[in-house]
KOLDREN-157435 format. One line per 3 residues: their letters; for each residue x, y, z of N, C-alpha, C. Coordinates in Angstrom, 3 decimals. Example, Ala and Ser with C-alpha at 12.3 -4.5 7.8 and 13.67 -1.06 7.14 Angstrom:
AS	13.190:-5.690:7.800:12.300:-4.500:7.800:13.200:-3.300:7.800 ~ 12.850:-2.250:7.080:13.670:-1.060:7.140:12.900:0.030:7.870
***
This chain:
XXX	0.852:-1.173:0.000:0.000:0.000:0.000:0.896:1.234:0.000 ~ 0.403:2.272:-0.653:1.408:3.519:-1.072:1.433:4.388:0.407 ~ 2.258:4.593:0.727:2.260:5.865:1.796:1.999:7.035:1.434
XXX	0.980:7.813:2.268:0.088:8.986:1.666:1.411:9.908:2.172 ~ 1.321:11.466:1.480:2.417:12.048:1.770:2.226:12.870:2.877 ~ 2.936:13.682:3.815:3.088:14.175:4.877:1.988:15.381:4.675
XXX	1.177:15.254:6.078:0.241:16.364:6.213:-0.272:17.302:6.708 ~ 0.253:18.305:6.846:-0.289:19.380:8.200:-1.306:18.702:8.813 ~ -2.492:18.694:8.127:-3.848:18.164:8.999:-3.929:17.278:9.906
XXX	-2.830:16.021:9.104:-2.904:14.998:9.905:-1.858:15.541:11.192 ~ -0.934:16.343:11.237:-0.038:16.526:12.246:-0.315:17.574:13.483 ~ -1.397:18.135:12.536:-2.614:18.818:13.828:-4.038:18.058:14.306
XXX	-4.100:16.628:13.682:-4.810:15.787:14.529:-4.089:14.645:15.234 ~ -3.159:14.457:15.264:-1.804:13.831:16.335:-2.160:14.366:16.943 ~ -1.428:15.916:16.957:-1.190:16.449:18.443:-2.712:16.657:19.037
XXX	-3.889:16.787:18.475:-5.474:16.958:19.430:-5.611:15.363:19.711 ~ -5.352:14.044:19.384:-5.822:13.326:19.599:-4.753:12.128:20.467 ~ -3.477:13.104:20.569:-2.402:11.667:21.033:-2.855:11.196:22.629
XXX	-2.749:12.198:23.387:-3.363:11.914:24.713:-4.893:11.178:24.953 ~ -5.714:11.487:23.717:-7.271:11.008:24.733:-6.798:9.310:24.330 ~ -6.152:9.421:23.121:-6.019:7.894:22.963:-5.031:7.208:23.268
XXX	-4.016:7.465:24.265:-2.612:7.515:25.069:-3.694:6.939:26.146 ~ -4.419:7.833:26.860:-4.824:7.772:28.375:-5.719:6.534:28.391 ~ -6.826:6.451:27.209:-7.735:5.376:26.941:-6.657:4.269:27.180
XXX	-5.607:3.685:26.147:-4.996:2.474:26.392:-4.557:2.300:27.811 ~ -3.916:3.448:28.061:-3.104:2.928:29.416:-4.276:2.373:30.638 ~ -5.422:3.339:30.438:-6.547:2.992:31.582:-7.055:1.369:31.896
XXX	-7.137:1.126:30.284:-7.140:-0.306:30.280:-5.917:-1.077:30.385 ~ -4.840:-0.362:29.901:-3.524:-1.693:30.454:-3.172:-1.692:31.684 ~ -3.227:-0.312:31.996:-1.989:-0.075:33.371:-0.909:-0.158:32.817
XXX	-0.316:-0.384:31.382:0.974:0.413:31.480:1.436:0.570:30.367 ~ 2.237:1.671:30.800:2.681:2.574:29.999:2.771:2.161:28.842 ~ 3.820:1.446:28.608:4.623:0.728:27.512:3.629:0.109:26.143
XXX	2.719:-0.390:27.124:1.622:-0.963:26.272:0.731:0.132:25.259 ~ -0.085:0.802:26.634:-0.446:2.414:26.413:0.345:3.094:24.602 ~ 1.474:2.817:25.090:2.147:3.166:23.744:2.146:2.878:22.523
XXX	2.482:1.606:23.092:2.214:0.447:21.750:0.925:0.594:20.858 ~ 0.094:0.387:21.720:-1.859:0.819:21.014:-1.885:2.116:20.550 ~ -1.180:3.116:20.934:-1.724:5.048:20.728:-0.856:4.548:18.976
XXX	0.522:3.864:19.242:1.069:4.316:17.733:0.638:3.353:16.405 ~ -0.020:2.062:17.290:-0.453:1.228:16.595:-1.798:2.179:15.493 ~ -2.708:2.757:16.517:-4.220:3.379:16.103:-3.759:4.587:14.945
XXX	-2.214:4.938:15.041:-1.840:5.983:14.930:-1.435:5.360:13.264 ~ -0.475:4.344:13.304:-0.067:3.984:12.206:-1.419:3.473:10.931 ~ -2.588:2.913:12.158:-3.694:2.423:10.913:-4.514:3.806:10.715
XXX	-4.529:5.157:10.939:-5.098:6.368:10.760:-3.993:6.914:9.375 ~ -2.897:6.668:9.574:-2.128:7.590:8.665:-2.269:6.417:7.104 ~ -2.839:5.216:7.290:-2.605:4.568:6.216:-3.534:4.696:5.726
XXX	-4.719:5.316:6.018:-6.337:5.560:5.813:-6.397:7.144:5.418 ~ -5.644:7.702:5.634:-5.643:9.171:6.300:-6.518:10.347:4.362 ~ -5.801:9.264:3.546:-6.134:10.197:2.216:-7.881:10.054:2.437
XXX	-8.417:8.658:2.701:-9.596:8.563:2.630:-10.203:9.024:3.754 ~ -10.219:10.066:4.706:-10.705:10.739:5.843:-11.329:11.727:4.911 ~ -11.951:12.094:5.422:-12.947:14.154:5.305:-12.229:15.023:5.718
XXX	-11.959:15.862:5.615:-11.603:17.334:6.288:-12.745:17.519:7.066 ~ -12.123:17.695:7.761:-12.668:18.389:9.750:-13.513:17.415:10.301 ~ -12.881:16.051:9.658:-13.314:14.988:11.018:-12.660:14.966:12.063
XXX	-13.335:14.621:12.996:-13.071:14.955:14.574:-12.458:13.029:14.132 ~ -10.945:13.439:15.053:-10.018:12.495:14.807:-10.416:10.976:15.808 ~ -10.816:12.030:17.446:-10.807:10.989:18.190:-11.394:10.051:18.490
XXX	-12.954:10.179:18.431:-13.682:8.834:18.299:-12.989:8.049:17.550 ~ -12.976:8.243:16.034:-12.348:7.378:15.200:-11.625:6.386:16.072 ~ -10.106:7.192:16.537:-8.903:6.372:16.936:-9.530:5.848:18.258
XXX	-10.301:6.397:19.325:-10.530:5.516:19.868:-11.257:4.286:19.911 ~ -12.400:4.664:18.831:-12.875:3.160:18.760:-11.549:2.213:17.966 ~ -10.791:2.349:16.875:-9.825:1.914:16.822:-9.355:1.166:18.226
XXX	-8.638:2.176:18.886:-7.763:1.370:20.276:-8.577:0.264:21.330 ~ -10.468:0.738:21.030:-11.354:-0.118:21.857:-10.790:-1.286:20.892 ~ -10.908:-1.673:19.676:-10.681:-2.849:19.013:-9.605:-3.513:19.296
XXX	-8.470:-2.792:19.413:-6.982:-3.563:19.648:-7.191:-3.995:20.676 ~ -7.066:-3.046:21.745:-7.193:-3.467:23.610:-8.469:-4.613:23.443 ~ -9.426:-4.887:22.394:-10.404:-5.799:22.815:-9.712:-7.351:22.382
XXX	-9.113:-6.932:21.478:-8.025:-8.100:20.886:-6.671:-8.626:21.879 ~ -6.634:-7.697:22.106:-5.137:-8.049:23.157:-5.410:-8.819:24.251 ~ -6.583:-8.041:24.727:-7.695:-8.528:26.110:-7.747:-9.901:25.411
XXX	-8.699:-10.632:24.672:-8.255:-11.822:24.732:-7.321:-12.486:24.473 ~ -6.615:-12.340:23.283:-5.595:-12.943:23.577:-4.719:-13.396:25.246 ~ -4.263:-12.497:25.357:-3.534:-12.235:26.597:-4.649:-13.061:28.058
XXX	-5.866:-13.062:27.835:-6.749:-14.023:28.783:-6.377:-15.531:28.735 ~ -6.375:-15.861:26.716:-6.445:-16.946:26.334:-5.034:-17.553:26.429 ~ -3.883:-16.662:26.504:-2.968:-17.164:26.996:-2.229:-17.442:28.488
XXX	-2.798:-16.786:29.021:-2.349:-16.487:30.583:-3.077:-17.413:31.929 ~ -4.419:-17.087:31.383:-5.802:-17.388:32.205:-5.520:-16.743:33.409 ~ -5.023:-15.467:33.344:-5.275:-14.146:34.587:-4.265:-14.585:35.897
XXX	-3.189:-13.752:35.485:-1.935:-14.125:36.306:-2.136:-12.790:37.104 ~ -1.588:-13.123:38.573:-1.791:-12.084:39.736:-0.283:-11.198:39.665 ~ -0.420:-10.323:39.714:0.877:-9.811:40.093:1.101:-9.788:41.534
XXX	2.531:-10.603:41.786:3.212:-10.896:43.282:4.097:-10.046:43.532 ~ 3.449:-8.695:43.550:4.477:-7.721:44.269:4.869:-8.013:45.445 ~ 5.849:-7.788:46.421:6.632:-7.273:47.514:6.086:-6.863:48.301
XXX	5.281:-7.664:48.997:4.297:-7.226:50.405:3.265:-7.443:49.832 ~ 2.859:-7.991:49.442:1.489:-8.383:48.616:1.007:-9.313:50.118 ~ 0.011:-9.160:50.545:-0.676:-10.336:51.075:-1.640:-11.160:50.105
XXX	-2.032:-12.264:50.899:-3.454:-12.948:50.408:-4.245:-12.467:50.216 ~ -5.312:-11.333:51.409:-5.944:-10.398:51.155:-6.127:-9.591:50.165 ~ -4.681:-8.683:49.702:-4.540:-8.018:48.703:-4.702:-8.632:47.346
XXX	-3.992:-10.109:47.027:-4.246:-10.619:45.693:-5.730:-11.194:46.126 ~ -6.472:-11.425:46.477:-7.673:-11.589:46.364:-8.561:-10.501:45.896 ~ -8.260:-9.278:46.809:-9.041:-8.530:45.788:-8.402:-7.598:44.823
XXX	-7.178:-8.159:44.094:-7.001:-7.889:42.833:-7.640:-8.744:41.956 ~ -7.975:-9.959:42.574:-8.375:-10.661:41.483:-9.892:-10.969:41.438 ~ -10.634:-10.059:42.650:-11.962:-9.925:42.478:-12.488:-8.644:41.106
XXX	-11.681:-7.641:41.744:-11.810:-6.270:40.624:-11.256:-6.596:39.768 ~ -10.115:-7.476:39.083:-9.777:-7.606:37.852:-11.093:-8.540:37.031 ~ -11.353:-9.752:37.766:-12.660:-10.479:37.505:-14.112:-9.544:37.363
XXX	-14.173:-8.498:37.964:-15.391:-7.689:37.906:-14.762:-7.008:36.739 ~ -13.725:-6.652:36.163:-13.616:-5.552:35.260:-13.898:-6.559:33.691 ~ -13.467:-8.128:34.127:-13.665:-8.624:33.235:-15.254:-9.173:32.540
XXX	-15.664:-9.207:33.451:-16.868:-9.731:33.121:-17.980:-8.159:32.774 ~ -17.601:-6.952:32.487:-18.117:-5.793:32.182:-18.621:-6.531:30.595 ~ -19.369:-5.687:30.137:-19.225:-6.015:28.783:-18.671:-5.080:27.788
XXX	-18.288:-4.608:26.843:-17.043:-3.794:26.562:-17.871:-2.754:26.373 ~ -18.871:-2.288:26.337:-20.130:-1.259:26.417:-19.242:-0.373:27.854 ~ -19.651:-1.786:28.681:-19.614:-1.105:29.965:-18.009:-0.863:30.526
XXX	-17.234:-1.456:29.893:-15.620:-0.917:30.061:-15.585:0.531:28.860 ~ -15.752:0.292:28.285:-15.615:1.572:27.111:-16.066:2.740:28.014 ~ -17.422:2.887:28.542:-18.497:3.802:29.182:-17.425:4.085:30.837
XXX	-16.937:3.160:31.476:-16.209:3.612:32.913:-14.989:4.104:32.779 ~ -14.337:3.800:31.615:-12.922:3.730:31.397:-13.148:5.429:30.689 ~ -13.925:5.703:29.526:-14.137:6.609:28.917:-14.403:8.148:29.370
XXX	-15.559:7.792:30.076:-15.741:8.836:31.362:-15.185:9.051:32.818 ~ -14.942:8.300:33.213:-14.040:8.396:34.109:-12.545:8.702:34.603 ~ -11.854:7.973:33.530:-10.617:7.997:33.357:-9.684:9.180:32.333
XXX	-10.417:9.044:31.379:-10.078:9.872:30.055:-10.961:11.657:30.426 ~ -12.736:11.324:30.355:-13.018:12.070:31.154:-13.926:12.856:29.821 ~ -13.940:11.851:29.242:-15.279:12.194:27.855:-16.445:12.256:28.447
XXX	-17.700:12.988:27.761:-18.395:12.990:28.635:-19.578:12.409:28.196 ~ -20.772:11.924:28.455:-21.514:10.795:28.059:-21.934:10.599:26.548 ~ -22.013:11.956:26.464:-22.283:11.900:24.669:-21.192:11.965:23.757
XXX	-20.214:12.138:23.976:-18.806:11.877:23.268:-18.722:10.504:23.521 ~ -19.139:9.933:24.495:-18.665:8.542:24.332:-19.999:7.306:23.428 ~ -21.455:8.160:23.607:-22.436:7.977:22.832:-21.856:7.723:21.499
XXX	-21.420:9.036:20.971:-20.748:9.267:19.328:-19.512:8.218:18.943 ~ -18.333:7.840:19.971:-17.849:7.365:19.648:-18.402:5.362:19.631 ~ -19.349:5.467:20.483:-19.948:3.739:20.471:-21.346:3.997:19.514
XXX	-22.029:4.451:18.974:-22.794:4.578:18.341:-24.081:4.823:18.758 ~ -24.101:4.940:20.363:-25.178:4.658:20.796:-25.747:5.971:21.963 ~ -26.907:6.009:22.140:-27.424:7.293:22.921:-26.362:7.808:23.809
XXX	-26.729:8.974:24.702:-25.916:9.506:25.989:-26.617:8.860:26.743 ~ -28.075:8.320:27.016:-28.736:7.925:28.017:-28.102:6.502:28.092 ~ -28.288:5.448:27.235:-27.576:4.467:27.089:-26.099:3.734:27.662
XXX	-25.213:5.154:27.433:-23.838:5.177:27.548:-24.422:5.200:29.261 ~ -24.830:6.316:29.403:-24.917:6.558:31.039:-25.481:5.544:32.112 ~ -26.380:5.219:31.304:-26.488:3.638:31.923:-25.641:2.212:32.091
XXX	-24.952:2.666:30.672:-23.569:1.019:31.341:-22.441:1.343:31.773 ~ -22.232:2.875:32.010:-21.133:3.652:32.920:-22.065:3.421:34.227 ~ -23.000:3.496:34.885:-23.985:3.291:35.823:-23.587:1.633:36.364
XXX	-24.062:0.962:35.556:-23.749:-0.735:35.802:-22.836:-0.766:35.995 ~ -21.234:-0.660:35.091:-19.925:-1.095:35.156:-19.766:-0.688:36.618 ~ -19.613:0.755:37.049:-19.133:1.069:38.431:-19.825:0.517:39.467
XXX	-21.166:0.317:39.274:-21.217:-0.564:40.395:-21.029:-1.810:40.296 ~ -20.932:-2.822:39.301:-20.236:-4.171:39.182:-19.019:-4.201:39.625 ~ -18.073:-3.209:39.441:-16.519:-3.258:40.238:-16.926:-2.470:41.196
XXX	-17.853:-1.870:41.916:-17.775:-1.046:43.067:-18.214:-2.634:44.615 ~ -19.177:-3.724:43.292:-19.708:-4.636:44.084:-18.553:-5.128:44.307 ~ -17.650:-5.768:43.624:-16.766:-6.636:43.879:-15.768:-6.148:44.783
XXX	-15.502:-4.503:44.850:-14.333:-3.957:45.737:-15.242:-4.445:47.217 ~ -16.608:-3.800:47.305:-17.056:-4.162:49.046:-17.431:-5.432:49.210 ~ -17.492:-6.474:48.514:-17.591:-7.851:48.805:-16.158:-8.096:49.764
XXX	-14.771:-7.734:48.807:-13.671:-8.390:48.944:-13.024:-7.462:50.627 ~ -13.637:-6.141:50.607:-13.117:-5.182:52.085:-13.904:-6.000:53.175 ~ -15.427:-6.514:53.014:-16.028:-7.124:53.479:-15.599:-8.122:54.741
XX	-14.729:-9.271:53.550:-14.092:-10.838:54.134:-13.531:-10.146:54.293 ~ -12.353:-9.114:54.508:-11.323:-9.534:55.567:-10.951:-9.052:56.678
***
């Protein structure tokens, strides 16, 4: 495939869009590195598309539903290979990996509606109808599985403070 040639436009929608879709990955990885990997990945399949864009499309939905797709890909993979390994930090008790692995289990069982909607607004800090536009679907909608998700991991955090 031909490489489109260098573009102001596109280099003034980098810089408006590197962070919302920087912060999106990392929210879902926790780290950095990864975070990275996905912003330049979304970044590299935008610039290979980039002739066939509109002028004065708003960059970021785009790339983030993009990065929802990768991170939804990685997410399994990385399930299907691992089957959900705890991290054994350095003073970690039992307690503590238990309820990492209650809230990691509650984050998993969200449905990506409802990770897109907690992660989106919360973290990044879109606000219900930006995240409407970017999933296709109402603000009322969105606000409702941002509603569910937090309390599905809000259930699982006071179950796990609960036992111990």
């Amino acid at each position: 495939m031909e490489r489109p040639a260098a573009s102001p436009r596109f280099d003034d929608a980098y810089s408006r869009a590197w962070t919302p879709i920087y912060r999106f990955a990392l929210a879902w990885t926790n780290d950095p590195d990864e975070a990275m990997d996905v912003a330049q990945e979304v970044f590299a399949r935008l610039w290979v598309r980039w002739d066939g864009l509109g002028d004065g499309r708003d960059i970021v939905p785009l790339g983030l539903t993009i990065a929802r797709h990768l991170l939804t890909d990685r997410w399994r993979a990385l399930r299907r290979r691992l089957r959900l390994r705890v991290p054994l930090a350095a003073g970690w008790t039992a307690a503590d990996t238990e309820a990492w692995l209650d809230v990691q289990s509650a984050f998993a069982r969200l449905t990506a509606t409802e990770r897109v909607a907690v992660v989106a607004t919360g973290v990044i800090g879109l606000s219900y109808a930006e995240v409407g536009d970017l999933l296709g679907r109402s603000e009322g909608s969105v606000r409702a599985a941002a509603s569910r998700g937090r309390q599905k991991l809000a259930d699982a955090t006071s179950r796990t403070e609960g036992s111990r």
